[in-house]
N, C-alpha and C positions, 0 to 999 in steps of 0.2 A: 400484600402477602398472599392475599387467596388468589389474585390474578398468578404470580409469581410459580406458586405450587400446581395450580392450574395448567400452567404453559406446559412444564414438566409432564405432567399425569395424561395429558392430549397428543404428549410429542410421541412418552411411552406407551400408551394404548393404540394410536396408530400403527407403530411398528409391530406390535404384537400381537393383535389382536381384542386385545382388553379391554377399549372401550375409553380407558381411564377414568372410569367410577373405582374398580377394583385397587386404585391411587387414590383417590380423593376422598372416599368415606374414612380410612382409617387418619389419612391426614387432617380433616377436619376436626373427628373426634380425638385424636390422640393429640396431635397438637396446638388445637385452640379451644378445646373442650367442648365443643357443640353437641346438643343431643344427638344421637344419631340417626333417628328420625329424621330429623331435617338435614343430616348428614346425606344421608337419601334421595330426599327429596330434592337437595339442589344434583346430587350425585345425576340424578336419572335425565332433568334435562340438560346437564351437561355429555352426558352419552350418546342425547339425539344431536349434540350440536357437533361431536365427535364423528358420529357416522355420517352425517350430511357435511363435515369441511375434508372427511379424507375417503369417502366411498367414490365419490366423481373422478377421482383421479384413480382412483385403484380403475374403475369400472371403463377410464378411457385408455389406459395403460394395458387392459387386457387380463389383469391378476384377478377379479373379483368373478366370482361365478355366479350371476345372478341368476339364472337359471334356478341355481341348486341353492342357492338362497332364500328368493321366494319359496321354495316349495317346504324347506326346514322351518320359514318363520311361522307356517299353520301352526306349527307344534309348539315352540318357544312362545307365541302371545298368548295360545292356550294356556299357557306354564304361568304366564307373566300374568297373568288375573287370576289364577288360582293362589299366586305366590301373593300380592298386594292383598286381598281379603284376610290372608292369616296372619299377615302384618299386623294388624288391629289389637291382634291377641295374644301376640308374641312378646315378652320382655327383650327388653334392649340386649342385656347381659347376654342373654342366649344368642340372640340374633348375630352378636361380636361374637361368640363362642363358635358360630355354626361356619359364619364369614373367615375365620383364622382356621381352620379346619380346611375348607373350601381351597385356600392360598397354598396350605403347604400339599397338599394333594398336586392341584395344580403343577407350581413347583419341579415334584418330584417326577410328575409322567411326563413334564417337558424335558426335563435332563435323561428319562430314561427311554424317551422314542425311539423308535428305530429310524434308521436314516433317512434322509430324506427322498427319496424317490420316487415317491406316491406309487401309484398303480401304474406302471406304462406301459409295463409291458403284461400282465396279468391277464386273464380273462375276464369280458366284461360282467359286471352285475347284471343278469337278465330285468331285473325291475328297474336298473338305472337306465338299460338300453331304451326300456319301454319308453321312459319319463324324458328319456334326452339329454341326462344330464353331467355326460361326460364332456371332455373340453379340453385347453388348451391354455397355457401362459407365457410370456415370453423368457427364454431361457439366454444363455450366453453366447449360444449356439445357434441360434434360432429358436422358433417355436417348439417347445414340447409338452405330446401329449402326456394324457392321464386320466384313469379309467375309475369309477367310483364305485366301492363296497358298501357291503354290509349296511343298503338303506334303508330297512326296519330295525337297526339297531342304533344309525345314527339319528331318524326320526326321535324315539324315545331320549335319548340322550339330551337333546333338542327340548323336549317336556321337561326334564330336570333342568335343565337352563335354564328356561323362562319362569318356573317357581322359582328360583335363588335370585332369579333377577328384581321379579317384584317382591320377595319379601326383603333384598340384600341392596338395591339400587346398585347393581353393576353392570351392567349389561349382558351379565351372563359370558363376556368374552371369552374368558379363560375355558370355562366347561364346552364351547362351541370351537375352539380351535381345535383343543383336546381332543372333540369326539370327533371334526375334520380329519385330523391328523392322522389321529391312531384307529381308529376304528374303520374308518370309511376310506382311509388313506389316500386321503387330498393333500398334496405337496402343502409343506409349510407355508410359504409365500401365499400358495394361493389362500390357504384356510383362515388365515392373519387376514388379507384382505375379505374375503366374503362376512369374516366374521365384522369388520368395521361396517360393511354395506347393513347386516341384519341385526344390530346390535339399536341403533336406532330405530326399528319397529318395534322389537321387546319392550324398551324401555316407556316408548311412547303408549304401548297399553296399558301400564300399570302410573304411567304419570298418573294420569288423569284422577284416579285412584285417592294420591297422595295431594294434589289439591283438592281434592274434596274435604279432605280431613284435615287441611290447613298445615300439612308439614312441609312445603312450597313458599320459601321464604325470598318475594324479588331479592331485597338488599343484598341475599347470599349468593342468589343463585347466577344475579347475574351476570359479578367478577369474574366468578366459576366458569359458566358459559364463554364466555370472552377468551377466558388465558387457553379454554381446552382447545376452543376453535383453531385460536393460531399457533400454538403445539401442534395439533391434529394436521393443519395444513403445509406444515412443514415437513413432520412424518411423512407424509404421504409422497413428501418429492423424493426421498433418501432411502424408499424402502426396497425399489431395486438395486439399489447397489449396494446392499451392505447383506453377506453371508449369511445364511439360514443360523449357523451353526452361533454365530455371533447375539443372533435375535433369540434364540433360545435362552443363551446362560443371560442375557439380559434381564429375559422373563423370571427365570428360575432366580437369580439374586432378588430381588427387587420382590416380589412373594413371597418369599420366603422372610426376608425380614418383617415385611409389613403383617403376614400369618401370626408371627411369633407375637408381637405387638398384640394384638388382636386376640389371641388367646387368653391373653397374660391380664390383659382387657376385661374378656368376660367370666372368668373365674374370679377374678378381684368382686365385680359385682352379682353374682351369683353365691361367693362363700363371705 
């Protein structure tokens, strides 16, 4: 069953960006009652196993901008040790309360993006020019470019990623396409992919974190790891050819339910 659910939560975090922690913690906790600490815990290295079975292929395919990845994940593992330290001190309730909040946000700014065209024809960001980190992915047509914004605003975004990652074990996906997307206006496709490439360094800084404190369960973690990997590897072959438009309302269903879940979650334990 956790391989099973697993497969599912790798194949959807691949195509989206998600990571598939942002599937897997509330399925753990909601449907087989686990704390969610260690919901977490198995969640996060299931995210590095995520990003290392579908970023190679984004990254040989040409979707993945590592470039502009590396340079966001300064910010997001900064996020992601500050977020694992207040784990410690956090109640569960809330942490499900903040996590279903998190979803329907998400959710809501992917159904209400503006189209997909990223920046191509815009003027470049003088600080993106600087850093090199505009680029190119393969379209239907050929190659097309795309020019990146607003990068001290998608940096910061980047910070709030990496704290919800380590105190939430999700990879932070959802809030790193989001601020790809719409902020900084990286074509869909690509932001999905960069997001799988840097979702696996967030996580990996706050793992380490959660084995310390024993909430790193093998028995759990490692059906987990397994089902996400070859979801993840599959994702990764079917992401060019399936519609921007498609992968959206995917994301937005699929958060959306699990949100509602999740609230409903931590209000129960909280009142």
């Amino acid at each position: 069953m956790l391989a099973a659910i697993s497969f599912g939560a790798g194949l959807l975090g691949s195509l989206t960006g998600l990571g598939g922690g942002i599937i897997i913690v509330p399925m753990l906790t909601l449907a087989l009652g686990i704390d969610i600490h260690y919901a977490i815990g198995a969640s996060l290295v299931a995210v590095i196993a995520t990003s290392s079975g579908a970023a190679v292929a984004y990254a040989r395919e040409g979707f993945a901008n590592i470039r502009i990845g590396m340079f966001l994940e300064i910010a997001a593992t900064a996020g992601a040790l500050m977020g694992a330290f207040i784990t410690g001190i956090v109640s569960p309730a809330w942490v499900a309360l903040i996590f279903g909040l998190v979803l329907i946000h998400s959710a809501y700014s992917t159904v209400k993006a503006m189209p997909d065209a990223g920046n191509a024809n815009g003027k470049p960001d003088s600080l993106a020019a600087r850093l090199r980190l505009d680029g190119w992915y393969p379209g239907a047509d050929g190659p097309k470019e795309y020019h990146i914004r607003s990068v001290p605003g998608g940096f910061f975004v980047m910070v709030m990623a990496g704290v919800l990652s380590g105190l939430l074990g999700i990879g932070s996906g959802a809030l790193k396409v989001i601020g790809m997307d719409r902020l900084m206006r990286i074509p869909f496709k690509v932001s999905t992919a960069t997001s799988n490439f840097m979702i696996g360094i967030t996580a990996a800084a706050s793992a380490g974190i959660y084995l310390n404190r024993g909430y790193i369960e093998p028995r759990l973690a490692m059906p987990v790891m397994l089902g996400v990997i070859a979801g993840a590897l599959l994702g990764g072959r079917y992401l060019g050819r399936i519609k921007t438009k498609w992968l959206r309302i995917i994301f937005a269903f699929a958060v959306t339910f699990l949100g509602i879940e999740m609230i409903i979650k931590g209000f129960k334990g909280i009142f």
